[in-house]
C-alpha positions as CSV (number, residue, x, y, z in Angstrom):
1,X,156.1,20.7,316.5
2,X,155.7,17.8,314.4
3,X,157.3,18.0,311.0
4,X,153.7,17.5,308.5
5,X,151.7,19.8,311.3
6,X,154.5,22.6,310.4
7,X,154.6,22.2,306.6
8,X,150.4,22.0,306.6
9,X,150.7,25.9,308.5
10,X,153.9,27.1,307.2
11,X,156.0,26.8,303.9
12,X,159.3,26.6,304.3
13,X,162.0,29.0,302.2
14,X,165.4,28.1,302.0
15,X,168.7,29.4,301.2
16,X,172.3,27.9,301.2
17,X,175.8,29.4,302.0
18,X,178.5,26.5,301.2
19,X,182.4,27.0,301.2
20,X,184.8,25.7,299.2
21,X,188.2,25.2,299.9
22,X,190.3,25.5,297.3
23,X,193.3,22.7,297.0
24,X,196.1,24.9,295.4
25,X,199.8,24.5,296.7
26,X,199.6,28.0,298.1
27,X,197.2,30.4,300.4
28,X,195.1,33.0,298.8
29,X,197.3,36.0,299.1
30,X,200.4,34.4,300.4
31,X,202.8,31.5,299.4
32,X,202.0,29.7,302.5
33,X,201.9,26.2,301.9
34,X,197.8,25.0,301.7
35,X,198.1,22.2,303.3
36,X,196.1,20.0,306.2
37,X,196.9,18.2,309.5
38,X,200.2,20.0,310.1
39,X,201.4,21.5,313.8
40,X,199.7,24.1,314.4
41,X,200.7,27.7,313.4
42,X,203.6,26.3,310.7
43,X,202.4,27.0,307.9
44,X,202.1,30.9,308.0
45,X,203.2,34.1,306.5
46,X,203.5,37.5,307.9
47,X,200.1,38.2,305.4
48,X,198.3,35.7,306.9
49,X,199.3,37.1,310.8
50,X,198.4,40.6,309.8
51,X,201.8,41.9,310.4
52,X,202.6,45.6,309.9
53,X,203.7,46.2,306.1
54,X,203.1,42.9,304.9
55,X,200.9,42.6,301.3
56,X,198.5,40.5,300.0
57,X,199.2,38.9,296.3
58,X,196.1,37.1,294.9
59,X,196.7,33.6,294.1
60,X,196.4,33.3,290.6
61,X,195.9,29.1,290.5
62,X,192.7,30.3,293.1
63,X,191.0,32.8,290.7
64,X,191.3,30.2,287.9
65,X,189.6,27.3,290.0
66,X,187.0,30.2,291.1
67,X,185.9,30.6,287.7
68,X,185.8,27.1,286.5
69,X,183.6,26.8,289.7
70,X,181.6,29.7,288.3
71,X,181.0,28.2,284.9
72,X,180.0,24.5,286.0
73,X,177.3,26.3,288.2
74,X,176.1,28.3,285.2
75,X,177.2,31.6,286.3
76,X,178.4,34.8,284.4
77,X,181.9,35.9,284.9
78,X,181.8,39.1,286.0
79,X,184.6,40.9,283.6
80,X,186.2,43.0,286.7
81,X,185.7,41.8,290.3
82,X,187.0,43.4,293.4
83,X,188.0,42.1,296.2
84,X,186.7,43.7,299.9
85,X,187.2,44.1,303.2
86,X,184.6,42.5,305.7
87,X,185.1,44.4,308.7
88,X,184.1,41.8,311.7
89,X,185.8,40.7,315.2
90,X,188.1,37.7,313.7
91,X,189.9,36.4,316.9
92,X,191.0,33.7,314.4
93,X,192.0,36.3,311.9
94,X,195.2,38.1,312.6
95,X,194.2,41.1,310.9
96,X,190.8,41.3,311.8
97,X,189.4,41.4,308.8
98,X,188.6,39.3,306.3
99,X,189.1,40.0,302.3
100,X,186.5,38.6,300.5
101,X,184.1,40.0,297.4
102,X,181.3,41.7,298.1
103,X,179.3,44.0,295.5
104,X,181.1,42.7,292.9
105,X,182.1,38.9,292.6
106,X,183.5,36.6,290.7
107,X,180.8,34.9,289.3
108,X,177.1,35.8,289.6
109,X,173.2,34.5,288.2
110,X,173.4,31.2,287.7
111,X,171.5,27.6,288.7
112,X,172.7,24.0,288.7
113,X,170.4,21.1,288.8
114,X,170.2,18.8,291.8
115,X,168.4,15.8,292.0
116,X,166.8,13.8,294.3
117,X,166.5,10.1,295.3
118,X,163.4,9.4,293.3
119,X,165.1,10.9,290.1
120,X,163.5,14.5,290.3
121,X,165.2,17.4,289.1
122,X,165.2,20.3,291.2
123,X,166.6,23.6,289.8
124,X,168.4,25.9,292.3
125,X,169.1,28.9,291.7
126,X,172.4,30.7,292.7
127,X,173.0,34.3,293.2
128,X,176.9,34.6,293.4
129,X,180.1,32.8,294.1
130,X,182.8,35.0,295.3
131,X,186.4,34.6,296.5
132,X,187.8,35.1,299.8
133,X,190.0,33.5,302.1
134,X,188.7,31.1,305.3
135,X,189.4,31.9,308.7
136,X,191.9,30.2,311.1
137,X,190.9,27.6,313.9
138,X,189.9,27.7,317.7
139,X,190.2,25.6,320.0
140,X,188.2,25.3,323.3
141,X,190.4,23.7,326.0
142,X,188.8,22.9,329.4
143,X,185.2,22.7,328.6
144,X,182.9,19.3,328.0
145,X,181.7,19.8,324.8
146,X,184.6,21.5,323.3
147,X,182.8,24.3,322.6
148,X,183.5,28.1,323.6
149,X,180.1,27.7,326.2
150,X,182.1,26.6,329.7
151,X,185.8,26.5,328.2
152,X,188.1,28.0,330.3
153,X,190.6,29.1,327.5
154,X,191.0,28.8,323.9
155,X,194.0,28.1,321.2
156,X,194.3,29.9,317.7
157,X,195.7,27.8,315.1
158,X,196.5,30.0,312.6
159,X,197.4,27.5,309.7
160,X,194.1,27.2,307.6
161,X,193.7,31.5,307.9
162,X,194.4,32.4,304.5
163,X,193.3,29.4,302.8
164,X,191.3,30.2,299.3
165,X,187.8,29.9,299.5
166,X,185.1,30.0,297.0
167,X,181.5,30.5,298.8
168,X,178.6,29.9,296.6
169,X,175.5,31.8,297.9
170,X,171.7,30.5,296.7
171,X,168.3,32.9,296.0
172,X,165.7,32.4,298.1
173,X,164.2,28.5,297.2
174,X,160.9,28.4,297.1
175,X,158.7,24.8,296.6
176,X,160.6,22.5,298.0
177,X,158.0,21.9,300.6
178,X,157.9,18.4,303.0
179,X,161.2,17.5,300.5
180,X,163.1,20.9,301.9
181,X,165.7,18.4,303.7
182,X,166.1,16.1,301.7
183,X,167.0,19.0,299.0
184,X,168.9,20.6,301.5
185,X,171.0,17.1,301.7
186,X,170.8,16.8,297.8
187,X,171.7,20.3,297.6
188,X,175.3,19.8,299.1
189,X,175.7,16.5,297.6
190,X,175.5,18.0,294.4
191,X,178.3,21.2,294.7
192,X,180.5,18.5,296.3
193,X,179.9,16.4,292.8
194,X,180.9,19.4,291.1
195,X,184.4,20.5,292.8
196,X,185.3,16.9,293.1
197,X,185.0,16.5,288.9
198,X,187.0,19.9,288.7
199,X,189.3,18.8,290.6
200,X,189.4,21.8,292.8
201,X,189.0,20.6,296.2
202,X,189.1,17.7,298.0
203,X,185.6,18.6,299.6
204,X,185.9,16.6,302.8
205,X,183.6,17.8,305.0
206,X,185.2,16.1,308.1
207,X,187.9,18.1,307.6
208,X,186.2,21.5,306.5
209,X,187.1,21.3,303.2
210,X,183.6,22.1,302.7
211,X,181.3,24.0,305.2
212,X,177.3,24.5,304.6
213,X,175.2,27.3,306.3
214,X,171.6,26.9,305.8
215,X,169.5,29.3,305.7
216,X,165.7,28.6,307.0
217,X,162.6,31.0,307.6
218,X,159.3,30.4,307.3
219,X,155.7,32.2,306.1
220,X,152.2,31.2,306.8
221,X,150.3,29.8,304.2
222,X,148.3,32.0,302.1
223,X,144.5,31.6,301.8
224,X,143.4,30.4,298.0
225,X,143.5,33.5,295.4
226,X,145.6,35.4,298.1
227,X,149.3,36.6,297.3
228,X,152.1,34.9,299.2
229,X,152.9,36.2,302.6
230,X,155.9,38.3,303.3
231,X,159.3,36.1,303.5
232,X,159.8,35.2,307.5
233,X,162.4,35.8,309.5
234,X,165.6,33.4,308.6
235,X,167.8,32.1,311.0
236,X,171.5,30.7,310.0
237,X,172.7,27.1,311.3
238,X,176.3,27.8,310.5
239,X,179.0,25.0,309.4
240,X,177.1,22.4,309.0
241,X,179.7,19.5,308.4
242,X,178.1,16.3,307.2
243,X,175.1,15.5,304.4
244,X,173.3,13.8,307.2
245,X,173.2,16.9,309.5
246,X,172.3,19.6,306.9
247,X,169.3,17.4,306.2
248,X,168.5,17.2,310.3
249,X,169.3,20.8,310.7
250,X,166.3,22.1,308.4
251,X,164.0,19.7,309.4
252,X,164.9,20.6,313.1
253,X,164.9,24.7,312.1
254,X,161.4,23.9,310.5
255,X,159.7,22.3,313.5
256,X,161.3,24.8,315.7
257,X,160.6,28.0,314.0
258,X,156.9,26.4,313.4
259,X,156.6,25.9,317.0
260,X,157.2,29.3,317.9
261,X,155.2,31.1,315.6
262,X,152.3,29.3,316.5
263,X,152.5,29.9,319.8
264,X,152.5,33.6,318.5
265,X,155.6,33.9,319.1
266,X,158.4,35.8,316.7
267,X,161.8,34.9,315.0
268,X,165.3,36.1,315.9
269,X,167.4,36.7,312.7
270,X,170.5,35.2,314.2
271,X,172.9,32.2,313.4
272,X,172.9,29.1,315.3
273,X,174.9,26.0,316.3
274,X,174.1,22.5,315.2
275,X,174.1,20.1,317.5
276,X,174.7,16.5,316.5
277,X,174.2,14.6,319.4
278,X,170.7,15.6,320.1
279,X,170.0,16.8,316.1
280,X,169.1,20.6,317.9
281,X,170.5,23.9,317.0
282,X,171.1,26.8,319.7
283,X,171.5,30.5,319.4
284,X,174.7,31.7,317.9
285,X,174.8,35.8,317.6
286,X,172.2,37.9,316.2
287,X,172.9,38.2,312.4
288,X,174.4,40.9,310.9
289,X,173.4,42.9,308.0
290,X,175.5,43.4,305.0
291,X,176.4,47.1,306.4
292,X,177.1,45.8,309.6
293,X,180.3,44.7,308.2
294,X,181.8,47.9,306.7
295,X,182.4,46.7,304.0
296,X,184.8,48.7,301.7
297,X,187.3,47.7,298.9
298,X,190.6,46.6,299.8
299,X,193.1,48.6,298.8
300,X,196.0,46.7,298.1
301,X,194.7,44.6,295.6
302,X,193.6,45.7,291.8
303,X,190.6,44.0,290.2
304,X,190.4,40.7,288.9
305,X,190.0,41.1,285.0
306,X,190.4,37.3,283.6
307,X,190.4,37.8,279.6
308,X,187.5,36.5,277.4
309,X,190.3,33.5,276.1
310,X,190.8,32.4,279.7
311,X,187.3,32.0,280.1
312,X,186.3,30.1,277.1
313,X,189.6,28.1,277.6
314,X,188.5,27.0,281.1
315,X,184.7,26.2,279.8
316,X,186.0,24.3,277.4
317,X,187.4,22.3,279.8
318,X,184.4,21.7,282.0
319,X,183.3,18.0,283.0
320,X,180.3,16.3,282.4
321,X,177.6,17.4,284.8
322,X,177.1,15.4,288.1
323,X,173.3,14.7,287.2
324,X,174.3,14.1,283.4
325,X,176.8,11.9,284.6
326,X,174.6,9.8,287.0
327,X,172.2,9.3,284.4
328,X,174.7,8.2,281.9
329,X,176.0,5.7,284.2
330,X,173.0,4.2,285.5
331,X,171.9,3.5,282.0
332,X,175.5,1.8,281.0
333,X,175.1,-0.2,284.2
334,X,172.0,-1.2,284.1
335,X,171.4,-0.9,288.0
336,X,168.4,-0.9,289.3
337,X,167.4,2.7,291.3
338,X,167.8,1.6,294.7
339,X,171.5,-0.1,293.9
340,X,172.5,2.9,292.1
341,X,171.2,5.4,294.7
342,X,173.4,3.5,297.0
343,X,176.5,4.4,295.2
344,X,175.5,7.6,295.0
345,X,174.5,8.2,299.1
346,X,178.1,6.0,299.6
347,X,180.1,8.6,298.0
348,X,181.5,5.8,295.5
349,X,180.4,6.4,292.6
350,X,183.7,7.6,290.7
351,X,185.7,4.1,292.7
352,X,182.9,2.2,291.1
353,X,183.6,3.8,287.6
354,X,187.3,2.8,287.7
355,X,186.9,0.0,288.8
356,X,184.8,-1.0,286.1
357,X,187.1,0.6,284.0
358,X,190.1,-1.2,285.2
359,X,188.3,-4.9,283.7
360,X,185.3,-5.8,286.7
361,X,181.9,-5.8,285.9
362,X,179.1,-3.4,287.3
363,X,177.7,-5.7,289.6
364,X,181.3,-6.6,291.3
365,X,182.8,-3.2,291.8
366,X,179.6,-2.2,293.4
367,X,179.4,-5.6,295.4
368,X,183.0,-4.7,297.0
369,X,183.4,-0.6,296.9
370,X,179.3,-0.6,298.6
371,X,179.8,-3.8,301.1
372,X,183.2,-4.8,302.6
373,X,185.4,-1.9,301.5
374,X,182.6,0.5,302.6
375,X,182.3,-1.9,305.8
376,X,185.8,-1.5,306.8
377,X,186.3,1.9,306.1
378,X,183.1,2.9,308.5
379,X,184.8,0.4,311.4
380,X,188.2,2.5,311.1
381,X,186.5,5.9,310.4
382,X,187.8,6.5,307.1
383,X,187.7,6.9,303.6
384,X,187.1,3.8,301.6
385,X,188.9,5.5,298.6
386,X,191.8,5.6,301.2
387,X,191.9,2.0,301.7
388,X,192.4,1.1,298.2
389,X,192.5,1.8,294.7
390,X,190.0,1.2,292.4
391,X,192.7,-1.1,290.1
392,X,193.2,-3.5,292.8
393,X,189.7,-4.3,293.5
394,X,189.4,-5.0,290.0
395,X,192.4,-7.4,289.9
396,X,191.2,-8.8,293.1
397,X,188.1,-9.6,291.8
398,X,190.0,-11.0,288.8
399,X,191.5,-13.3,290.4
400,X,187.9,-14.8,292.0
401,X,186.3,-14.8,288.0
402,X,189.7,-17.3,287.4
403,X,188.5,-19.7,289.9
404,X,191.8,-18.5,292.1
405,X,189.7,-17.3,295.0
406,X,187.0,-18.2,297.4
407,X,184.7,-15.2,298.1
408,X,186.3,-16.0,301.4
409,X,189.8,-16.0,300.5
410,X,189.2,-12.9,298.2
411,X,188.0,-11.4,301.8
412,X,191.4,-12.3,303.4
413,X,193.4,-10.6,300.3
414,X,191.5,-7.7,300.2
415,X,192.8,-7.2,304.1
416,X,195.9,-7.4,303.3
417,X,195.4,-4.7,300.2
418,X,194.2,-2.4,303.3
419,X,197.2,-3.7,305.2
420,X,199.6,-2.7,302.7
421,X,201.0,-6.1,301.7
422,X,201.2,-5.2,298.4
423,X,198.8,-6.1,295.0
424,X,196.4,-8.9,295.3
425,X,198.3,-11.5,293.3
426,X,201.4,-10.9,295.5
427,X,199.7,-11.2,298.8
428,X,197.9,-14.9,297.5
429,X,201.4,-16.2,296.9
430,X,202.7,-14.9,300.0
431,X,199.9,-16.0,302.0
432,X,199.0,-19.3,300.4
433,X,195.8,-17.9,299.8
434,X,195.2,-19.7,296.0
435,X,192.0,-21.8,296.2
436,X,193.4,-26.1,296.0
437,X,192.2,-26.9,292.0
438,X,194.1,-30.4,292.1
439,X,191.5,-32.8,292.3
440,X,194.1,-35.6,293.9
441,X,194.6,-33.2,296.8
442,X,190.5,-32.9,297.2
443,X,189.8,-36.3,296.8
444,X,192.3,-37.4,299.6
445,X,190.2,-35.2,301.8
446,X,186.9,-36.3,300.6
447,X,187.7,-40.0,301.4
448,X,189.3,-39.2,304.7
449,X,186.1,-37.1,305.7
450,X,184.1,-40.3,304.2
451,X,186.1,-43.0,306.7
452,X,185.6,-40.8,309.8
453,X,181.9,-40.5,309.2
454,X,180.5,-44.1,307.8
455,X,176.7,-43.2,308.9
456,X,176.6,-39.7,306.8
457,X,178.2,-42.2,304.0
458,X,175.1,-44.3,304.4
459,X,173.0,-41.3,304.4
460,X,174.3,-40.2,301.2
461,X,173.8,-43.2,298.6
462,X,170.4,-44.1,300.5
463,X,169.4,-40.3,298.6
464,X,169.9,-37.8,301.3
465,X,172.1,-35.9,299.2
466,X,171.7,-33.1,301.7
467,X,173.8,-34.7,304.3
468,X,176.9,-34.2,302.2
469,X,176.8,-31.0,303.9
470,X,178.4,-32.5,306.6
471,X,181.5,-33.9,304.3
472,X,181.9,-30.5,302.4
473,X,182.1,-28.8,305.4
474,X,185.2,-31.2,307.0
475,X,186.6,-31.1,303.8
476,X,186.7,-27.4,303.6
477,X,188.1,-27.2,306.9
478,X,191.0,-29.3,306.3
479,X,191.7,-27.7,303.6
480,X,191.5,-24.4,305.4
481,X,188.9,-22.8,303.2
482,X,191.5,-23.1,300.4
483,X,188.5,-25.3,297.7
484,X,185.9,-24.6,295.6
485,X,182.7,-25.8,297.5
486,X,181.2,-26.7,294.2
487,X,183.8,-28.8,293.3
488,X,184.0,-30.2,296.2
489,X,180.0,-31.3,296.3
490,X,180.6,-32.7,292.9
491,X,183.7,-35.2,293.7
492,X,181.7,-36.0,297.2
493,X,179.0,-37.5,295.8
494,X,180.7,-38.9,293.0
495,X,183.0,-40.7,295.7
496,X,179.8,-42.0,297.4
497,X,178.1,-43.6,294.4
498,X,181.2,-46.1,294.1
């Protein structure tokens, strides 16, 4: 169904499950090293296998970084918090259950602002974050879509079972109307902001660092002076793993669960699969119920009780606000919305802070970070931050504000940064890349471009100062794209009016 057509018989209600992986040196309740990209199943301890007799220990780094989390999203801190066990077939999970929180979390009641492209402010309120620890990995070998559907085996990689996890669950949002995925997209955008400041995950979602379900069910509109309808029936498009494909997902769920009920048909409360190459979700298994799960609490682990000093200690050291911070930084730049918003979809915005910090002005470090860093690091399907730091793309475009480089040669250098040739001024002496300032050198060129073409010469001091095009751009040449065009024009046309 066509996306208005729903929203005009429907309203959409949302809700939001996002995991966090926490970045400490260890698992959650092992010393495991927490760790990505390794061989798989190295990085284990008997905890994390399940194996008879072993015990969990809770990872004290881990409960800390859960409740800064729980402060920056305006939560209480619950003053005891138990851990659980969430009874569920885990083939990925040696034990075959997983220890999480469940009636009594970490951190509970909160909100956190998010906003949107135009600039408005959307509250969202959440219910909990808890602890727990993430799953391992499966791999479907043998299938074409490497998915479980038509594999004819599949691989555990133990490694990431274990890891600490903080998953932040929403209330029921109401009013976000024909803007539901774009605040569905905002939404994820904004915890991301948050862990990043804290420094408490690298939130890559490529890499699962940081995992959305989103919740979507719809109700028919109520008549004027009528209460609301009933909540619908939600469905669950589980691990979700870019900002782009939340924001495809709930428009997709939307259409599709419109479609149905209009047809008078009902909704299956089940999760589903997203689909990014044809931006549709399928059925995943009907969705369980919290007492599905069995939940009961673990016994091998006493409550967390952090102490009222540990808690003021760590909101004391809270960051500015994402939103706050945007503001701020818009204003002290001085960008207009559409540049800034840029930085903001790109992901740069903290490399174009340090790079301003490190001595470039606004409008240069969001000329390089947003265009041929960001260009580059899409061609080799990586991070631009990877690529380089912040400090050399100042100093690079240093050397360009001292009349050293070419915006051409400053291209050249910056290849070389990627390359790992070392700082910008080292790889312009090693390469020869320094723009030609001695006028002797340009003029020798000039008149050597003037011999070889007598009729542009002509063309020149009869007025058709356009036609020293032609001269700049054989000088330029010979001189390998090592001069200042400007200059360049200037000592052309002062050679042709002798």
């Amino acid at each position: 169904m066509d996306f208005d057509k729903a929203l005009e018989l429907f309203e959409p209600v949302l809700g939001f499950e996002v995991h966090v992986e926490l970045n400490t040196k260890t698992k959650m309740f092992s010393a495991a090293p927490n760790s990505f990209g390794r061989e798989p199943n190295t990085e284990l301890a008997p905890v994390d296998l399940g194996l008879p007799g072993s015990m969990p220990v809770v990872n004290e780094q881990a409960v800390r970084y859960s409740i800064s989390l729980g402060l920056a999203l305006g939560c209480s801190i619950a003053p005891s918090s138990r851990f659980a066990r969430k009874n569920y077939f885990y083939p990925d999970l040696g034990k075959n259950y997983q220890i999480s929180q469940y009636d009594e979390p970490i951190a509970f009641d909160g909100s956190v602002e998010v906003e949107l492209a135009d600039g408005t402010i959307v509250t969202v309120p959440i219910e909990r974050a808890h602890m727990e620890e993430d799953a391992g990995k499966l791999t479907h070998v043998g299938g074409s879509t490497g998915r479980i559907q038509g594999a004819e085996y599949s691989l555990v990689d133990y490694n990431r079972a274990g890891v600490p996890l903080v998953e932040i669950v929403t209330k029921p949002i109401f009013g976000a109307e024909h803007r539901a995925p774009e605040l569905a997209a905002a939404y994820v955008r904004t915890i991301r902001d948050i862990v990043i400041a804290l420094g408490i995950s690298d939130a890559r979602m490529e890499r699962g660092n940081l995992r959305c379900d989103a919740n979507v069910s719809l109700r028919p509109r109520a008549a004027a002076g009528e209460p609301p309808a009933p909540l619908g029936t939600r469905t669950e498009t589980k691990n979700v793993n870019s900002m782009r494909s939340v924001e495809r997902a709930v428009r997709h769920e939307i259409q599709r669960q419109a479609a149905i009920l209009a047809a008078g048909g009902t909704i299956t409360q089940e999760t589903r699969h997203w689909h990014e190459d044809t931006g549709t979700t399928s059925p995943g298994r009907p969705k369980s119920d919290a007492d599905d799960y069995r939940y009961f609490p673990e016994p091998d682990l006493l409550p967390v009780v952090p102490s009222a000093a540990l808690i003021e200690q760590l909101r004391a050291a809270l960051p500015e606000p994402p939103a706050a911070r945007r503001r701020r930084l818009k204003a002290e730049w001085g960008f207009a919305d559409i540049d800034f918003q840029g930085i903001v979809n790109a992901g740069l915005l903290s490399e174009v802070e340090a790079t301003i910090a490190a001595g470039a002005s606004p409008a240069s470090a969001r000329k390089w970070w947003t265009g041929e860093v960001l260009r580059i690091a899409n061609a080799q399907d990586r991070e631009p931050s990877d690529l380089v730091a912040p400090a050399d793309v100042a100093a690079l475009q240093a050397l360009m504000d001292a009349g050293t480089l070419t915006d051409k040669l400053a291209r050249q250098v910056l290849e070389g940064m990627i390359a790992g040739e070392g700082s910008p001024q080292e790889i312009v002496d090693a390469r020869g890349l320094a723009v030609v300032s001695d006028d002797g050198a340009l003029i020798a060129a000039i008149d050597e471009a003037l011999a070889s073409q007598p009729d542009v010469l002509e063309k020149i001091r009869d007025g058709k100062v356009q036609a020293a095009g032609a001269i700049i751009g054989a000088v330029m040449k010979a001189m390998k794209g090592q001069a200042d065009a400007a200059r360049v024009r200037e000592l052309v046309l002062e050679r042709a009016a002798q």
